[in-house]
N, C-alpha and C positions, 0 to 999 in steps of 0.2 A: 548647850548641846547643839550641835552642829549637824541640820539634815539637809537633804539633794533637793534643791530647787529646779525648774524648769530652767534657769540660766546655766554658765559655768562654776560660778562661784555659789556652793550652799550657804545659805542662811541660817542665823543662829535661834534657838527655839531658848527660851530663857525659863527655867525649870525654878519652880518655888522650893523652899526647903520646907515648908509646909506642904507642900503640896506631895512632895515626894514622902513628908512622914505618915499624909494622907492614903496615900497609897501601899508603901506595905503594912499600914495598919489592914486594912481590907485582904490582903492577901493572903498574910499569916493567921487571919480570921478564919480562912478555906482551907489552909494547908495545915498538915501537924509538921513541927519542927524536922523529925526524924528524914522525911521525907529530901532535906539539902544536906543530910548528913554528907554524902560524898558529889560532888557535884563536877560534872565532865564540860568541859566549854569548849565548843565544835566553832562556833559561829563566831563572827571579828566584836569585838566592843565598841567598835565605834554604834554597833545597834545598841539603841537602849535598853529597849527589853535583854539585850544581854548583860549587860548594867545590871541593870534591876534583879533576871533570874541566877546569875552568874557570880556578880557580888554580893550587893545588899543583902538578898535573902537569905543563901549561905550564911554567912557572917553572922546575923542575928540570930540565925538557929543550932552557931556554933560548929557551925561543917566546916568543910575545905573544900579546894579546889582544884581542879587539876585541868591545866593547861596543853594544847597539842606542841610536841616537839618542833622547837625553830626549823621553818622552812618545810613544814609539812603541808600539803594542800588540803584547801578544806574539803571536808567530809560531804559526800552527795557529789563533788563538782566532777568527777570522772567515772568512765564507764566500766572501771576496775575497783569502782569504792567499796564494793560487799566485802570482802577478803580483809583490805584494808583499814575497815570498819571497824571488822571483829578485832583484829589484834591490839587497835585503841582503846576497845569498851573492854575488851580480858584485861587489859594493864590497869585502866580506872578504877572498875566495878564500880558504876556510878550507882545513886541511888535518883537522879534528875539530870536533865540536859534538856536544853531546847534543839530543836534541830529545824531544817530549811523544810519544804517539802517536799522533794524530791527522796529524802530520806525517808518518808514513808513505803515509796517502792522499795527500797533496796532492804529494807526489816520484813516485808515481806516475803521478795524473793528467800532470806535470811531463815523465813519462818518454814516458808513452802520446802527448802531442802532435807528436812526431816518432821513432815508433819503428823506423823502416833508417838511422838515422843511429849511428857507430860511436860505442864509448863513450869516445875522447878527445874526439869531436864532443861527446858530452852533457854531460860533467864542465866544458866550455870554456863552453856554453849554460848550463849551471844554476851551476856553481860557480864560472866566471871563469878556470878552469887544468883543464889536463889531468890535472894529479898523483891520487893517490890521494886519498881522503876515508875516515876513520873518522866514522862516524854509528852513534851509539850511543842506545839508547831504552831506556826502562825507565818504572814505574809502573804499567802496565797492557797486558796481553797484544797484541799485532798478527798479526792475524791468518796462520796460514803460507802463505796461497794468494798474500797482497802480497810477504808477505817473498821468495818465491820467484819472483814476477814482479819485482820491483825486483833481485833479484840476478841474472835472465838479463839486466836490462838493465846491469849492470857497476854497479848501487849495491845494495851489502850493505849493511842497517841490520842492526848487531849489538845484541842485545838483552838485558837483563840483571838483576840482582834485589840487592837491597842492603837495612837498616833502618840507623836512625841509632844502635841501639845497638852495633853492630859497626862503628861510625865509617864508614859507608857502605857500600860493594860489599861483596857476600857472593861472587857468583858473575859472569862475565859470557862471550860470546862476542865472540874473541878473532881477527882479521885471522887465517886460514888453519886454524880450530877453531872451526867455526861449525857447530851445530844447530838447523834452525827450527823452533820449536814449544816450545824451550827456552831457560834465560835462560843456559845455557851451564857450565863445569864450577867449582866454586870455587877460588878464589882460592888460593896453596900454604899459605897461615898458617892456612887452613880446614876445617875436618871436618864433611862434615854427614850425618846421619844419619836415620831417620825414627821418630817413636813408633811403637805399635802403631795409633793413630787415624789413623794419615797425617801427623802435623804435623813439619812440620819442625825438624829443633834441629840446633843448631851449637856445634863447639868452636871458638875459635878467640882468636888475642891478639892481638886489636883490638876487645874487650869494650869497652864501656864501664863507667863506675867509676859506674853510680846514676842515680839520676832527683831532680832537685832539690825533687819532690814526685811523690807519685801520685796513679795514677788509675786508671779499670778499662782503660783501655787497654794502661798499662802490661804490659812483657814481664817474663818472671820467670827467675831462671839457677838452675837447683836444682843439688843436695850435688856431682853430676860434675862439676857446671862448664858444662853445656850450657844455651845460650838456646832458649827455646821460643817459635820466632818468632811462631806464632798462624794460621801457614799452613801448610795442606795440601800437597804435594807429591810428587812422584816422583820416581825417579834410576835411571836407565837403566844398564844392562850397563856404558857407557864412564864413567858417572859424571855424566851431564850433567844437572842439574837443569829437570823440569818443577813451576811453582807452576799447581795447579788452582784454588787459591781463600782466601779466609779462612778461617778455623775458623767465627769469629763470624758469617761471615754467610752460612752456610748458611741454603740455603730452604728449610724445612719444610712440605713439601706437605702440604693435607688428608687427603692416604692416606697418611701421614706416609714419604716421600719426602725423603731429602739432594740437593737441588740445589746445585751450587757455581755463585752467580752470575754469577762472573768468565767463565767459559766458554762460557756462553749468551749473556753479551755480544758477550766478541770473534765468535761464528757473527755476530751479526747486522750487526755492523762490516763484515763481507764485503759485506753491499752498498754499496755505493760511494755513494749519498746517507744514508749513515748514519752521521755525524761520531761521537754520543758514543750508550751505551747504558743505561740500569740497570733490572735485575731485581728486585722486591721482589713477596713473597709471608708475608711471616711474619705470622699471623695478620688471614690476609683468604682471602676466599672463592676465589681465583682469582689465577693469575700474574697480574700488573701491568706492563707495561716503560714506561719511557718514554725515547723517540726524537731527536733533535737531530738534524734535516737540513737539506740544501743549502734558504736561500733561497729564496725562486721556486718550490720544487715543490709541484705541487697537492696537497693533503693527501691527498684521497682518493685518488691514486694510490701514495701513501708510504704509506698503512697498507693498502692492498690488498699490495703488495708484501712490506711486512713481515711481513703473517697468511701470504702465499703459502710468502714464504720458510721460515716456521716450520715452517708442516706439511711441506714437502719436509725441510726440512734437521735437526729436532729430537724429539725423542720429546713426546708429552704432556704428562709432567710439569715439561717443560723449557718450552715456547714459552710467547709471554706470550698469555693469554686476550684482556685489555684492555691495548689499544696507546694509549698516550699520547704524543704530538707538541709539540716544540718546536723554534723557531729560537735559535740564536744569538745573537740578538738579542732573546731575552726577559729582561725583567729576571730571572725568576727564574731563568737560567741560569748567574748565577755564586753564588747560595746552592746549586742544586743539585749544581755540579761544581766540583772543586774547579782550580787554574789547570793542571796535569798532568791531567786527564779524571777524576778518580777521584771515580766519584756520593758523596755524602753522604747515605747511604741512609735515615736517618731522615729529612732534611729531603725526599728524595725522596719517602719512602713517605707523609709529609704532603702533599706535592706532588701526588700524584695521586687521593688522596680525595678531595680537595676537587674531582677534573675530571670532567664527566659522563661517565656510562658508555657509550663508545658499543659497540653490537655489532661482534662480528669480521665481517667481510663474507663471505658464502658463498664456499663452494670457484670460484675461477673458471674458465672454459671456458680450454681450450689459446688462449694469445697470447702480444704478446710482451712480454718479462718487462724490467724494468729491471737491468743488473747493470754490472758493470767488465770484464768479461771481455774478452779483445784480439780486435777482430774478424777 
């Protein structure tokens, strides 16, 4: 299995067949079969976890598949996707799909256009059937304020955290064992623990056997046998893992300050015209973000919004000084992100030198604010 190194060329991740039998054993442990009975696949296979949710599980539980129409884009990556959405999931009626993050705004916006309608009514309008729907997400954080509003509307997006050296899923939340704000508890073939840095390690057999070359990205298993996946993390009383961030890309503030990027994203994901986010500061005078929002919005009013938000919602060393803006439809937004939302932070942090500086806009007088919230 082939993932993105720091160079040009990815490196090959060498997957055990043990390891991989290790794993959906664990998983069909958590899930009832029924559950992959129809199964929708949005996202590309080259991801393993779409591998894994996509085929393997299906297949064992005796389901099907149903693949997006040749040359369709994928789901989440335009500012046109809600519409576009629905007429995919009416053709599917999935009963599971993994989707990106970004697709948890667009189910909500989905939810919010008729919210006193019950949720057979919703599941029948958005997904074609009344049944159940596992929607599971992972890559990058969503916010708890959606996850919480999509779950009073009777759609859980379960969320979850996995690398390809551990042949996919590390941890996830699980239909009736769900924590928001968490990627949920690991897997039973999994042990994870925390260094003294915060970084996460894990025991577990569904290792992988090597890397078919290295790189500095590469993960490393030292003398106990434990992977040190590169991320930061918690683990709560009940065992639920929270990921705060990468190790690597910690922001180092000029008053030399640890920011974990990851975190100050999703805050600013909470606004609702703000598809994708990234923070970069490592050696530059001042936080940097740059923004990916709705089409159509005046810019002036999306970076008033965003400075606003900042200072209500973030400490100092957290909000971005200099706000940079992009649509969707910029060419550089598929070198900047990658097709799951996750920034490419050096091509970002070249991405935004090169963009004028403009000032944050003064503190503004009491109005009214743009957000998601249900009115």
């Amino acid at each position: 299995m082939h993932t993105s190194g720091t160079t040009s060329a990815p490196k090959g991740v060498q997957i055990r067949r043990h390891g991989l039998d290790e794993l959906l054993t664990s998983l069909r442990a958590r899930t009832r079969p029924e559950i992959f009975e129809r199964y929708l696949s949005i996202v590309p296979l080259s991801l393993l976890i779409e591998q894994v949710a996509g085929l393997y599980m299906p297949f064992l539980a005796g389901g099907s598949v149903s693949f997006l129409p040749p040359g369709t884009a994928l789901v989440g990556t335009a500012a046109d996707a809600a519409p576009r959405m629905l007429t995919l999931l009416r053709a599917a009626r999935p009963t599971a799909l993994v989707v990106p993050p970004t697709v948890a705004g667009l189910f909500l916006a989905l939810c919010d256009q008729q919210p006193a309608e019950s949720i057979p009514e919703r599941h029948r309008r958005i997904f074609g059937h009344d049944g159940p729907v596992f929607v599971a997400c992972g890559g990058a954080p969503v916010p708890p304020e959606i996850l919480q509003r999509l779950d009073a509307y009777g759609l859980t997006v379960h969320e979850g955290y996995g690398l390809s050296e551990n042949s996919s899923v590390v941890s996830w939340n699980f239909p009736g064992a769900v924590r928001f704000g968490t990627v949920g508890r690991p897997l039973d073939h999994v042990r994870a623990e925390l260094a003294e840095d915060g970084e996460l390690l894990i025991r577990s057999t569904s290792l992988f056997a090597g890397y078919t070359r290295e790189d500095p990205s590469s993960v490393v298993v030292d003398d106990q046998g434990r992977l040190h996946t590169g991320d930061l993390a918690e683990i709560d009383a009940d065992g639920y893992l929270r990921i705060t961030g990468r190790k690597k890309n910690l922001v180092i503030t000029a008053g030399g300050r640890n920011v974990a990027p990851e975190w100050v994203e999703a805050r600013y994901r909470e606004l609702g015209f703000v598809r994708e986010a990234a923070v970069v500061a490592d050696g530059l005078d001042q936080v940097h973000g740059l923004f990916v929002i709705d089409a159509g919005l005046d810019p002036a009013t999306a970076r008033r919004e965003i400075t606003d938000f900042g200072r209500r919602k973030l400490s100092g060393i957290e909000r971005a000084a200099a706000v940079h803006l992009m649509s969707e439809d910029d060419p550089a937004y598929a070198t900047c992100f990658t097709v799951t939302g996750r920034p490419r932070r050096d091509v970002v942090r070249a991405h935004v030198l090169k963009q004028p500086r403009t000032p944050a806009p003064a503190a503004a007088r009491p109005r009214r604010r743009l957000d998601i919230s249900p009115s």
